[in-house]
CHARMM internal coordinates of N, CA and C (Angstrom, degrees):
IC EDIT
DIST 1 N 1 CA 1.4393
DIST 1 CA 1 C 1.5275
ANGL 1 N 1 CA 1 C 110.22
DIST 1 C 2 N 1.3474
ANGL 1 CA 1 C 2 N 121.57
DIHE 1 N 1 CA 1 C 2 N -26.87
DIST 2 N 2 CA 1.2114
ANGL 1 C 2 N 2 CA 131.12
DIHE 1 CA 1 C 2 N 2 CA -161.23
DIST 2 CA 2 C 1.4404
ANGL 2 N 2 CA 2 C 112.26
DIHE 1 C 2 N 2 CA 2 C -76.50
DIST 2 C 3 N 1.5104
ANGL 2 CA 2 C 3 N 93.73
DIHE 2 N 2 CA 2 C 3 N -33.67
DIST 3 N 3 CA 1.5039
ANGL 2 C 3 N 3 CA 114.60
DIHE 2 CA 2 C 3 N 3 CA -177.83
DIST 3 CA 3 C 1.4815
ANGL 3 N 3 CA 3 C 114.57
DIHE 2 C 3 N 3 CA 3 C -86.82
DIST 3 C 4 N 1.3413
ANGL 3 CA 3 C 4 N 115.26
DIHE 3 N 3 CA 3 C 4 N -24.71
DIST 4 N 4 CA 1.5318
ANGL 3 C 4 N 4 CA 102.24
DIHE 3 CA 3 C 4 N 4 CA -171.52
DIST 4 CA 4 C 1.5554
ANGL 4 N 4 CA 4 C 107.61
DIHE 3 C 4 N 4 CA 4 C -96.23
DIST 4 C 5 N 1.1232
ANGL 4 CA 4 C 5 N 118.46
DIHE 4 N 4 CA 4 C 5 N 12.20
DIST 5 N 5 CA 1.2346
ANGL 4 C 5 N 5 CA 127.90
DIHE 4 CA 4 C 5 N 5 CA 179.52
DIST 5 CA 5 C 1.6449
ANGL 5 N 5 CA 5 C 122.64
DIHE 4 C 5 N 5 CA 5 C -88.26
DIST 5 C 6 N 1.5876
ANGL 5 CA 5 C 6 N 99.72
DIHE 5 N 5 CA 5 C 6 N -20.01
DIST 6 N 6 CA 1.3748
ANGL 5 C 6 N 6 CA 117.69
DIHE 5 CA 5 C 6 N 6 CA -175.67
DIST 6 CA 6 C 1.7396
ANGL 6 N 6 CA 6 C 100.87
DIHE 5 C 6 N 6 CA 6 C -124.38
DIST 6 C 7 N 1.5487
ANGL 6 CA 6 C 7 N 98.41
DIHE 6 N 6 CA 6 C 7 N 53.82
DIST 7 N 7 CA 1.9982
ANGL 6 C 7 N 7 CA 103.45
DIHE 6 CA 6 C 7 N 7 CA 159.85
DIST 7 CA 7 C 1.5261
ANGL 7 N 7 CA 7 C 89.94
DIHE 6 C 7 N 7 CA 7 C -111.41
DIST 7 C 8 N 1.1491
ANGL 7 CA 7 C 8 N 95.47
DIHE 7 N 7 CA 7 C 8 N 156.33
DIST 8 N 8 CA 1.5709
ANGL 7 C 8 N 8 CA 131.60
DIHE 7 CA 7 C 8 N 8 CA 160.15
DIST 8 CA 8 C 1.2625
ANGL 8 N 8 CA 8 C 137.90
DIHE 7 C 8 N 8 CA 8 C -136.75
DIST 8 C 9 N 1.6997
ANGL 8 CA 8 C 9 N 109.30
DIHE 8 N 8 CA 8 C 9 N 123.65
DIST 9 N 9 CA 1.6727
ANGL 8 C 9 N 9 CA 101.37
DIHE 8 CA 8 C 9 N 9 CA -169.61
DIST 9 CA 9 C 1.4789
ANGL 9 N 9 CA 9 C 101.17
DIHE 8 C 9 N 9 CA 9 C -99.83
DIST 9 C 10 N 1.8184
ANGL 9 CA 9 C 10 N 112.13
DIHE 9 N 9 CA 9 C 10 N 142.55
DIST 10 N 10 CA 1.4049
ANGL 9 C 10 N 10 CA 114.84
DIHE 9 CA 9 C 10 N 10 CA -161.64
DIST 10 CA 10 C 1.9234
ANGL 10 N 10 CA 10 C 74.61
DIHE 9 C 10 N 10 CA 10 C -144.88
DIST 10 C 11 N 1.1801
ANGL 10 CA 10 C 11 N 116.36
DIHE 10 N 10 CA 10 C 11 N 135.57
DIST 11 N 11 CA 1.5013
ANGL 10 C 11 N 11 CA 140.19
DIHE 10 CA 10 C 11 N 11 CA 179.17
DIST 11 CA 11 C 1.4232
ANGL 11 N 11 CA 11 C 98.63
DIHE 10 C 11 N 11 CA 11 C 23.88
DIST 11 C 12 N 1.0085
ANGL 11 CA 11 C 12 N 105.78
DIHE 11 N 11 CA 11 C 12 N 44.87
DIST 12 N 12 CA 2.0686
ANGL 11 C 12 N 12 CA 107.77
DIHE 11 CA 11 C 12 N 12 CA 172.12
DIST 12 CA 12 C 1.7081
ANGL 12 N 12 CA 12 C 110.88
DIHE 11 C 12 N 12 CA 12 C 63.00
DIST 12 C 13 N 1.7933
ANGL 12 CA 12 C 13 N 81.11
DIHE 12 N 12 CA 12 C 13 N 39.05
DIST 13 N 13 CA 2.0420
ANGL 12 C 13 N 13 CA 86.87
DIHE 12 CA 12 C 13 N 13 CA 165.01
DIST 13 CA 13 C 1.4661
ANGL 13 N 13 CA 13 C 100.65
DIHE 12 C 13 N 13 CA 13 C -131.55
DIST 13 C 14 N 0.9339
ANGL 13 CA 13 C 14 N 110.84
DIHE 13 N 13 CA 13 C 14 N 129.70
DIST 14 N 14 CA 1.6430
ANGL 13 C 14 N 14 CA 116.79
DIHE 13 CA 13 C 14 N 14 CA 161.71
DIST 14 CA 14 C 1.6407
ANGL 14 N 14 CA 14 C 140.43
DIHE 13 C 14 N 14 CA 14 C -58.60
DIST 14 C 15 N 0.8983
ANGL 14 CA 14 C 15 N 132.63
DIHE 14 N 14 CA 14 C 15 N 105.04
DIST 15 N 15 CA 1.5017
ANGL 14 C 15 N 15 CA 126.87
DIHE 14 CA 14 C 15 N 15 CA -158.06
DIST 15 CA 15 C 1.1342
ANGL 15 N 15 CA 15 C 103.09
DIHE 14 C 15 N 15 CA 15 C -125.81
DIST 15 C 16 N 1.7783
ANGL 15 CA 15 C 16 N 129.77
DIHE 15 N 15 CA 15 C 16 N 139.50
DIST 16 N 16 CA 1.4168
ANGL 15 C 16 N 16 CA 122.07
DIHE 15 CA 15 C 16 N 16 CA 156.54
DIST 16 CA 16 C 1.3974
ANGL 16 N 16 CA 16 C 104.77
DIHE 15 C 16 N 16 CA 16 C -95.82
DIST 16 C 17 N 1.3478
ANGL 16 CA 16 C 17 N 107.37
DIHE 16 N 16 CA 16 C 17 N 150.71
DIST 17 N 17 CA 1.2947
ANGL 16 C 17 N 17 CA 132.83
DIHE 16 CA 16 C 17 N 17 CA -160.06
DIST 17 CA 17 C 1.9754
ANGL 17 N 17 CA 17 C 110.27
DIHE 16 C 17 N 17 CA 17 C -82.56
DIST 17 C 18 N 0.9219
ANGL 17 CA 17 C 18 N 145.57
DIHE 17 N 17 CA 17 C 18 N 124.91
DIST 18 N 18 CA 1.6320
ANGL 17 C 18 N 18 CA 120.80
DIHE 17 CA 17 C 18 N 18 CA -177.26
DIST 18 CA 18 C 1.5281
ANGL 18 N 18 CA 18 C 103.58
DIHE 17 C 18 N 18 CA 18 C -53.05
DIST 18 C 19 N 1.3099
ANGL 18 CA 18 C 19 N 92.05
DIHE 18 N 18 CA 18 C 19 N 156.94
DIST 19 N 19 CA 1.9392
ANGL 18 C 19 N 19 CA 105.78
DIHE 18 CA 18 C 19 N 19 CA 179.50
DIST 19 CA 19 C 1.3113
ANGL 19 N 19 CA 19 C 103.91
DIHE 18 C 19 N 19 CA 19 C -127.32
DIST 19 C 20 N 1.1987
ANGL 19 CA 19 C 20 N 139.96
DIHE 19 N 19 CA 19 C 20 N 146.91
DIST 20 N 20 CA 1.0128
ANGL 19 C 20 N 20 CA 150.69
DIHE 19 CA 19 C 20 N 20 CA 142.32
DIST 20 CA 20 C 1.1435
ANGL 20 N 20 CA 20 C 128.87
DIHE 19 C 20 N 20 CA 20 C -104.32
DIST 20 C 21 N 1.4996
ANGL 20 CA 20 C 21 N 123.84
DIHE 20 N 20 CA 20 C 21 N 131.36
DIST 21 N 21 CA 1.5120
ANGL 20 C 21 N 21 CA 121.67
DIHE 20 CA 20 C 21 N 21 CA 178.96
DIST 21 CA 21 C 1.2431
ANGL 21 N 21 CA 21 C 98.69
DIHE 20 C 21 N 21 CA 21 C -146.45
DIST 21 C 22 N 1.7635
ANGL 21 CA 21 C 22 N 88.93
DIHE 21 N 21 CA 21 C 22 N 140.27
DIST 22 N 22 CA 1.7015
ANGL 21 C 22 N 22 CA 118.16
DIHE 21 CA 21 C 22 N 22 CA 158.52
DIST 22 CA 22 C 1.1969
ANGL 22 N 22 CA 22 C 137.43
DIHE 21 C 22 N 22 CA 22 C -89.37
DIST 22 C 23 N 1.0793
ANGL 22 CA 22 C 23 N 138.83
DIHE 22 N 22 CA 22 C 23 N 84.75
DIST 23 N 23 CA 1.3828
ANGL 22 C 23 N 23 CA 120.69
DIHE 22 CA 22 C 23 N 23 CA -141.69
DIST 23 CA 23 C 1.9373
ANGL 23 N 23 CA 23 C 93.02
DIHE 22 C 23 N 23 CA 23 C -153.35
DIST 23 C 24 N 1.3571
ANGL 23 CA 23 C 24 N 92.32
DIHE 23 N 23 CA 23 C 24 N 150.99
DIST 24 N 24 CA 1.5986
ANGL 23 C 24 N 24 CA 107.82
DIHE 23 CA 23 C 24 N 24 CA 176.09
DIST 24 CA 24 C 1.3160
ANGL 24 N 24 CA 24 C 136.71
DIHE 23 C 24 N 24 CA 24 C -120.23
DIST 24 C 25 N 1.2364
ANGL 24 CA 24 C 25 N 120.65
DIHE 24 N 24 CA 24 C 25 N 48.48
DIST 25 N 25 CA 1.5167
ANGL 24 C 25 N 25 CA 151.11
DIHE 24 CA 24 C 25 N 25 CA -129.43
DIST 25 CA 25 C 1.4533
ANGL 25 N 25 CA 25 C 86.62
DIHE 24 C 25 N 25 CA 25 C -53.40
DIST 25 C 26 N 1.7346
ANGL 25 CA 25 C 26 N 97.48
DIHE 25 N 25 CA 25 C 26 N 128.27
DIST 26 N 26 CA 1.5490
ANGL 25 C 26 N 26 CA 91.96
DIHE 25 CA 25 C 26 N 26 CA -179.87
DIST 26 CA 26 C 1.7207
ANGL 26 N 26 CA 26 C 120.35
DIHE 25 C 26 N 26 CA 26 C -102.52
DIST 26 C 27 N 1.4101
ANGL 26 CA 26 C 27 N 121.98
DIHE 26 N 26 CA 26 C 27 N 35.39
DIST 27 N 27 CA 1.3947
ANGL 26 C 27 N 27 CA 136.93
DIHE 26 CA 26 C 27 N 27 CA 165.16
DIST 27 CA 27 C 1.2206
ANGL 27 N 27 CA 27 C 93.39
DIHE 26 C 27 N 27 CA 27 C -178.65
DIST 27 C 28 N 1.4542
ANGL 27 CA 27 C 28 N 120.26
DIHE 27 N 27 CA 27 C 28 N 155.22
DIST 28 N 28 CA 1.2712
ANGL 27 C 28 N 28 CA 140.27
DIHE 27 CA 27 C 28 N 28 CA 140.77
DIST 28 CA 28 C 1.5799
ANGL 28 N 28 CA 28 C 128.73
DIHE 27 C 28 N 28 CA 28 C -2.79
DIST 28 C 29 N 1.5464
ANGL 28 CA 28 C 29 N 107.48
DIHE 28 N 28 CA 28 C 29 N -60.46
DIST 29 N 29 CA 1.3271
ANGL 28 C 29 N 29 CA 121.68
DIHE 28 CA 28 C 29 N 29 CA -177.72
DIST 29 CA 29 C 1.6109
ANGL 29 N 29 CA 29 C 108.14
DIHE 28 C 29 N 29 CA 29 C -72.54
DIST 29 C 30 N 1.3611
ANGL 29 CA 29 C 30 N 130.69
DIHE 29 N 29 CA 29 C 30 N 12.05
DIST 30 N 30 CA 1.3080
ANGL 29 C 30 N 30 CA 133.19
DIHE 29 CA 29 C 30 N 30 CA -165.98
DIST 30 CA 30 C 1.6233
ANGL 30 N 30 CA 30 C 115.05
DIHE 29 C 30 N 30 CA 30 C -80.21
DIST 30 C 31 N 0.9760
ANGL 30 CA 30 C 31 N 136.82
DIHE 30 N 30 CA 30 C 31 N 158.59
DIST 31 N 31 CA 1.7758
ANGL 30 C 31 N 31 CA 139.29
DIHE 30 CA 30 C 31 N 31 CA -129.38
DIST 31 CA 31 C 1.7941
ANGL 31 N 31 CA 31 C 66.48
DIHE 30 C 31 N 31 CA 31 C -91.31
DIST 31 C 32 N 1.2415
ANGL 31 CA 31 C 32 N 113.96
DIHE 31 N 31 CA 31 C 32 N -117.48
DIST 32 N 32 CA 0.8051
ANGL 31 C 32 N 32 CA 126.58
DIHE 31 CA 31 C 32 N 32 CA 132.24
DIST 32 CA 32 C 1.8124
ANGL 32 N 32 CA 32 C 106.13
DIHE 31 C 32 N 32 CA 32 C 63.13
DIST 32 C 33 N 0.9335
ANGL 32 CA 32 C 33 N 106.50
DIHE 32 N 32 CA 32 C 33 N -97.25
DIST 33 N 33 CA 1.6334
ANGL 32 C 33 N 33 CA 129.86
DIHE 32 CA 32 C 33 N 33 CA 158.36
DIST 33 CA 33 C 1.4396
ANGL 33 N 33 CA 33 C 108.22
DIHE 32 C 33 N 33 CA 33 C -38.57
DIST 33 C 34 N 1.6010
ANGL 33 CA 33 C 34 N 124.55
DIHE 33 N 33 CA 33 C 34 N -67.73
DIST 34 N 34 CA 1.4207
ANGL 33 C 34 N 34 CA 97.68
DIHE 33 CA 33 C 34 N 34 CA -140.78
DIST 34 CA 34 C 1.8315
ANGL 34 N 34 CA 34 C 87.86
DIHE 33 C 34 N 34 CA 34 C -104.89
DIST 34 C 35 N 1.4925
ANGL 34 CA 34 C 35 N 118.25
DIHE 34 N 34 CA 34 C 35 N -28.00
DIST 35 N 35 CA 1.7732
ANGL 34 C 35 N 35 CA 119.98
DIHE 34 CA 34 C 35 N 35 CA 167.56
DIST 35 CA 35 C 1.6965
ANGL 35 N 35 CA 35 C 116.33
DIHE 34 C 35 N 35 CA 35 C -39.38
DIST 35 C 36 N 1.5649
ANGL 35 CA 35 C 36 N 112.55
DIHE 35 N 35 CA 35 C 36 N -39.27
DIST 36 N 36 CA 1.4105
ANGL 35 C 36 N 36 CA 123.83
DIHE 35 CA 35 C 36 N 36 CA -136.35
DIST 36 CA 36 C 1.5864
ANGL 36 N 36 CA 36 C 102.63
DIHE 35 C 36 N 36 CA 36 C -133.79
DIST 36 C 37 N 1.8136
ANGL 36 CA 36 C 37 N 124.31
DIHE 36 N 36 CA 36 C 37 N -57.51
DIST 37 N 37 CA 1.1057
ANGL 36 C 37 N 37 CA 102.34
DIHE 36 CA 36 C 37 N 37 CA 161.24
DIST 37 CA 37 C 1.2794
ANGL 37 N 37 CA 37 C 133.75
DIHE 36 C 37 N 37 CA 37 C -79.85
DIST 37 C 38 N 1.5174
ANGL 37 CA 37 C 38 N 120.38
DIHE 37 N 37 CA 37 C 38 N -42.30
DIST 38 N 38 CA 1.0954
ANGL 37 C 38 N 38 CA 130.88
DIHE 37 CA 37 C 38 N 38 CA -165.07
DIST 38 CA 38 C 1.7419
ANGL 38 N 38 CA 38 C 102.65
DIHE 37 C 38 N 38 CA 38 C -75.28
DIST 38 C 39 N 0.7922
ANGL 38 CA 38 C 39 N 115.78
DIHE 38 N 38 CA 38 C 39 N 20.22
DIST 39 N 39 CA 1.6382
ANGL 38 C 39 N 39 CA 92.10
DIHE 38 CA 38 C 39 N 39 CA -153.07
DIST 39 CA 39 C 1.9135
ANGL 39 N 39 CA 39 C 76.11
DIHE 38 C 39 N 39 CA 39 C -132.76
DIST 39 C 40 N 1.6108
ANGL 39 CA 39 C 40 N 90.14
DIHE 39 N 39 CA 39 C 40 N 126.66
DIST 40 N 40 CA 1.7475
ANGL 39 C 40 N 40 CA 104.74
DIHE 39 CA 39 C 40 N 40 CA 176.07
DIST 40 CA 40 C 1.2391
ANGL 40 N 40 CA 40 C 110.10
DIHE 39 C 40 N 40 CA 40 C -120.25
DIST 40 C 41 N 1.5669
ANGL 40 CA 40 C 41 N 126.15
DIHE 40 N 40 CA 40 C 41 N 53.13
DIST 41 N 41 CA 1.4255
ANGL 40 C 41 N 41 CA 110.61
DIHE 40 CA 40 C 41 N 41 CA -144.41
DIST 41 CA 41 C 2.0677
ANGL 41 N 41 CA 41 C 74.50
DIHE 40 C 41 N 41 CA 41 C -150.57
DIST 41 C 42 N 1.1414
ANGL 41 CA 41 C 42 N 119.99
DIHE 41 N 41 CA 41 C 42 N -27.77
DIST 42 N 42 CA 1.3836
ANGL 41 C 42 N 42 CA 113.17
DIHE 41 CA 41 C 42 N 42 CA 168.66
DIST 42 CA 42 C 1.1012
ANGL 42 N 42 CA 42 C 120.07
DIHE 41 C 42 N 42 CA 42 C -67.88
DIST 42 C 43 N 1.6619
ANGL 42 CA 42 C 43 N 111.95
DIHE 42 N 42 CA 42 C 43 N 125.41
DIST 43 N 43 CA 1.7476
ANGL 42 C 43 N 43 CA 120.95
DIHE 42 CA 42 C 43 N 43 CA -177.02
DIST 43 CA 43 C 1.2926
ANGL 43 N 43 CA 43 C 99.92
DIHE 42 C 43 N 43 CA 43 C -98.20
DIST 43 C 44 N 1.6197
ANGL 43 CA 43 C 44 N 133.94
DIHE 43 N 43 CA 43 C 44 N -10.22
DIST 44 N 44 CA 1.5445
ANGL 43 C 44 N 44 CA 109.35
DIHE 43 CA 43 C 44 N 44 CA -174.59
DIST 44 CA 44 C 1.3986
ANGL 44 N 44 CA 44 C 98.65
DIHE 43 C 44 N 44 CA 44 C -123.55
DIST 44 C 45 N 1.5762
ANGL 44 CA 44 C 45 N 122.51
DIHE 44 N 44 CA 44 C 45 N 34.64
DIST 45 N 45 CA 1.5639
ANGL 44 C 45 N 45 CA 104.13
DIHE 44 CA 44 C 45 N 45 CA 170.86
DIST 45 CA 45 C 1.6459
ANGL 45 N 45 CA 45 C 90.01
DIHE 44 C 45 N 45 CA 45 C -147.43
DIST 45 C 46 N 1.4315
ANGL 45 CA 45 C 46 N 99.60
DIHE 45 N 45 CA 45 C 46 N 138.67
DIST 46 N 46 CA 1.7319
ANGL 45 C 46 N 46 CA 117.21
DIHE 45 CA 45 C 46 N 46 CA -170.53
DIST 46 CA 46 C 1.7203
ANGL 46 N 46 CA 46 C 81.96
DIHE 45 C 46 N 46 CA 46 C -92.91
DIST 46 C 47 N 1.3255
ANGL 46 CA 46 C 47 N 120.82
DIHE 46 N 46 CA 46 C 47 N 140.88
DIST 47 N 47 CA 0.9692
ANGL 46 C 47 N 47 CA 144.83
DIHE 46 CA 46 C 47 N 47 CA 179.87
DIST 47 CA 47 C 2.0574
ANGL 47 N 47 CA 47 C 127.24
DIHE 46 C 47 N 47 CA 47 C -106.60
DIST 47 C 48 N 0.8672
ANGL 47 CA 47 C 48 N 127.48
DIHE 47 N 47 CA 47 C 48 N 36.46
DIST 48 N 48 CA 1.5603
ANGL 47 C 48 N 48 CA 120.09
DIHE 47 CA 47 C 48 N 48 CA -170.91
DIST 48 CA 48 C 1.7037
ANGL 48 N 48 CA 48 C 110.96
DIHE 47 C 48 N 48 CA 48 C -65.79
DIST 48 C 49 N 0.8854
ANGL 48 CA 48 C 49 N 96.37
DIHE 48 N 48 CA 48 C 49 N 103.83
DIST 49 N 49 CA 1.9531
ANGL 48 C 49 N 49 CA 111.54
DIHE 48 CA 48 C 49 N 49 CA 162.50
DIST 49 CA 49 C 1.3315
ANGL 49 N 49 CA 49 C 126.05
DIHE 48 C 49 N 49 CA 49 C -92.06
DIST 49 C 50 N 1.6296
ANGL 49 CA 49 C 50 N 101.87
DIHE 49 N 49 CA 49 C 50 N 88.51
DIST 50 N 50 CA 1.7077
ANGL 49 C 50 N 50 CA 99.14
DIHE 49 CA 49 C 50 N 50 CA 160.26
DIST 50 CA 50 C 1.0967
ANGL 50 N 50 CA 50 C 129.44
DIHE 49 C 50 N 50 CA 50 C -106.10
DIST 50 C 51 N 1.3732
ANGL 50 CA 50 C 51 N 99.32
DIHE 50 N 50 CA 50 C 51 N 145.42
DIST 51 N 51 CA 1.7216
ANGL 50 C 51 N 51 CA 101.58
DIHE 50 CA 50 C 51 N 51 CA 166.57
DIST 51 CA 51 C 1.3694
ANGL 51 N 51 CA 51 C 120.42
DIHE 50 C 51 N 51 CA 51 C -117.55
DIST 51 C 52 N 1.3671
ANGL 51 CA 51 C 52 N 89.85
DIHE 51 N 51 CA 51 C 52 N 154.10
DIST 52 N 52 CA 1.7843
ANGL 51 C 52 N 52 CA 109.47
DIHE 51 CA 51 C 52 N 52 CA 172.33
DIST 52 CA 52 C 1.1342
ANGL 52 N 52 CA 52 C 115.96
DIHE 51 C 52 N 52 CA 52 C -141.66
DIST 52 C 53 N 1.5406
ANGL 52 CA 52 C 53 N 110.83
DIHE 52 N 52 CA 52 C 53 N 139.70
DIST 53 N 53 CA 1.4254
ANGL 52 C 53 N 53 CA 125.69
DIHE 52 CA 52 C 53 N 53 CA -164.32
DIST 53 CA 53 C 1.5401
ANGL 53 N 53 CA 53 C 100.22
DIHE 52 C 53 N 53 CA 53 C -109.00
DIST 53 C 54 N 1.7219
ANGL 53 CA 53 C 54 N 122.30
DIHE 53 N 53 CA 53 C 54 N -156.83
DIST 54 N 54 CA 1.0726
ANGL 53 C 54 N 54 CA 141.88
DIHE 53 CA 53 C 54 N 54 CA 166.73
DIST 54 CA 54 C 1.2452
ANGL 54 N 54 CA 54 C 101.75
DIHE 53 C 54 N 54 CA 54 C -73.75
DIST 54 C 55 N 1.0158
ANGL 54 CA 54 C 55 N 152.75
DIHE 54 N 54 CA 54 C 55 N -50.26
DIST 55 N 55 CA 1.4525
ANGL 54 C 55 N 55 CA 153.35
DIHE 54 CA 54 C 55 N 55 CA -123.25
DIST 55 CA 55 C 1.1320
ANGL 55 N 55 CA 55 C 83.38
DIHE 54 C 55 N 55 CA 55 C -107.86
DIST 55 C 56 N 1.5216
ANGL 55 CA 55 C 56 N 133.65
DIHE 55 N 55 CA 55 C 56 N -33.51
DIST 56 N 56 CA 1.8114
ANGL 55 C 56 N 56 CA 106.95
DIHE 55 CA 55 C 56 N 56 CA -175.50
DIST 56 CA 56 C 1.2133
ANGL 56 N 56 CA 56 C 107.79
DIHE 55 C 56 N 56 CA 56 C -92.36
DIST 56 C 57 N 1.1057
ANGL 56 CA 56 C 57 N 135.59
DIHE 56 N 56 CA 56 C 57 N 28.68
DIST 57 N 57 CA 1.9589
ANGL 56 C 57 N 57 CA 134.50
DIHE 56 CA 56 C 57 N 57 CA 159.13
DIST 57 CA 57 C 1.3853
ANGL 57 N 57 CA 57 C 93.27
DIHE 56 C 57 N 57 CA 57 C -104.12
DIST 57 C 58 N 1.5731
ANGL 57 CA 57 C 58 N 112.83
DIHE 57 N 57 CA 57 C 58 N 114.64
DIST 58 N 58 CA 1.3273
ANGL 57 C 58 N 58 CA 107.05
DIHE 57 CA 57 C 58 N 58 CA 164.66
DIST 58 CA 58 C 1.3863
ANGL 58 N 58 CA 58 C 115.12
DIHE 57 C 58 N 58 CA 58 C -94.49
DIST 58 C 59 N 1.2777
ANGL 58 CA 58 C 59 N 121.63
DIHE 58 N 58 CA 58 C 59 N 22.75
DIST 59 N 59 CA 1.5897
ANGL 58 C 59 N 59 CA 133.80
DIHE 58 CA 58 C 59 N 59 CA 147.87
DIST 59 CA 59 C 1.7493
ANGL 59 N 59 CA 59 C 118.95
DIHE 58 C 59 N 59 CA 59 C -61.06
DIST 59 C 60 N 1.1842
ANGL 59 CA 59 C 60 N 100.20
DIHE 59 N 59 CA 59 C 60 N -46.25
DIST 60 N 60 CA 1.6140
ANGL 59 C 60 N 60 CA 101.49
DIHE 59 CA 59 C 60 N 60 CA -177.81
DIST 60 CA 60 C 1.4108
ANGL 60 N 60 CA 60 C 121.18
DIHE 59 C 60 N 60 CA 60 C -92.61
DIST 60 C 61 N 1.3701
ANGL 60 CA 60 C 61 N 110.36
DIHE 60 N 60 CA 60 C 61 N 141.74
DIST 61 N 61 CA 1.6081
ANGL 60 C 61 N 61 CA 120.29
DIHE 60 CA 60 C 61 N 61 CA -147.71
DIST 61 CA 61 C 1.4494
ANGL 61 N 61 CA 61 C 103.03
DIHE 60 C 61 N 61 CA 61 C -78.70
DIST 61 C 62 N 0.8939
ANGL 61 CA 61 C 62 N 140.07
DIHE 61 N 61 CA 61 C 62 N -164.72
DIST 62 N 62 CA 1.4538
ANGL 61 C 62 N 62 CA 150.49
DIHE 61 CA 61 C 62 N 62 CA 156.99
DIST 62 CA 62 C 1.5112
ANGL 62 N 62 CA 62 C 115.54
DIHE 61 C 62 N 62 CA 62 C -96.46
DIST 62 C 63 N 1.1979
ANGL 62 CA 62 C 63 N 100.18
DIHE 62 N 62 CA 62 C 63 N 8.55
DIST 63 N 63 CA 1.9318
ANGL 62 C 63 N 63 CA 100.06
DIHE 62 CA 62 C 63 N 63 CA 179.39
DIST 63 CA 63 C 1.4588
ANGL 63 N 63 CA 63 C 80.88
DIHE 62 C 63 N 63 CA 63 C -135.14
DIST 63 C 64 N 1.0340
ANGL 63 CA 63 C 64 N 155.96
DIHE 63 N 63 CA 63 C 64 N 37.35
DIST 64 N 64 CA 1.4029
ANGL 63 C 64 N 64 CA 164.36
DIHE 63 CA 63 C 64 N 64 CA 139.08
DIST 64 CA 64 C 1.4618
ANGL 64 N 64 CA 64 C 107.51
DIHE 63 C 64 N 64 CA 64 C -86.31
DIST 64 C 65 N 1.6182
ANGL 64 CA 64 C 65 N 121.07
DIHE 64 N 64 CA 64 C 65 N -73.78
DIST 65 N 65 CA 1.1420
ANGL 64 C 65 N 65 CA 122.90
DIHE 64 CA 64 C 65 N 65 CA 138.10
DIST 65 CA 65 C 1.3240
ANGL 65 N 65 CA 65 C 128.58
DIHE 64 C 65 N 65 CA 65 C 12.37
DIST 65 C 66 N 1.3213
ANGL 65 CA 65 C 66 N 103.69
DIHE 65 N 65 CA 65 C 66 N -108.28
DIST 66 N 66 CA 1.7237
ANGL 65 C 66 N 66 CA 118.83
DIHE 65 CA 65 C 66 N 66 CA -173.71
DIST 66 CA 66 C 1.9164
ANGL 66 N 66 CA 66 C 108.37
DIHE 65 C 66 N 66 CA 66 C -77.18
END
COOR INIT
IC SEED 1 N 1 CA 1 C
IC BUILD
């Protein structure tokens, strides 16, 4: 659903639009997770997965942290 929401028709060609999502998959089995990251088997969607932890805000303390 997430995906078909972001096509666009431009001179009678179809395009998906980039998506971005924030999201904090809360198990393994999550839509999300296993459709989108896990899955290397899609030929028409470029996939970039980053992560960020605590440790990359160098705002938050180490007794924030733990």
């Amino acid at each position: 659903m997430a995906m078909s929401r972001c096509r666009q028709v431009i001179d009678d060609v179809m395009y998906l639009m980039p998506v971005i999502w924030t999201c904090n998959p809360d198990s393994p089995s999550h839509y999300i997770k296993t459709e989108y990251m896990d899955n290397t088997d899609q030929k028409d969607v470029a996939i970039k997965n980053l992560f960020f932890g605590f440790k990359d805000n160098p705002t938050i303390t180490d007794v924030y942290i733990s």
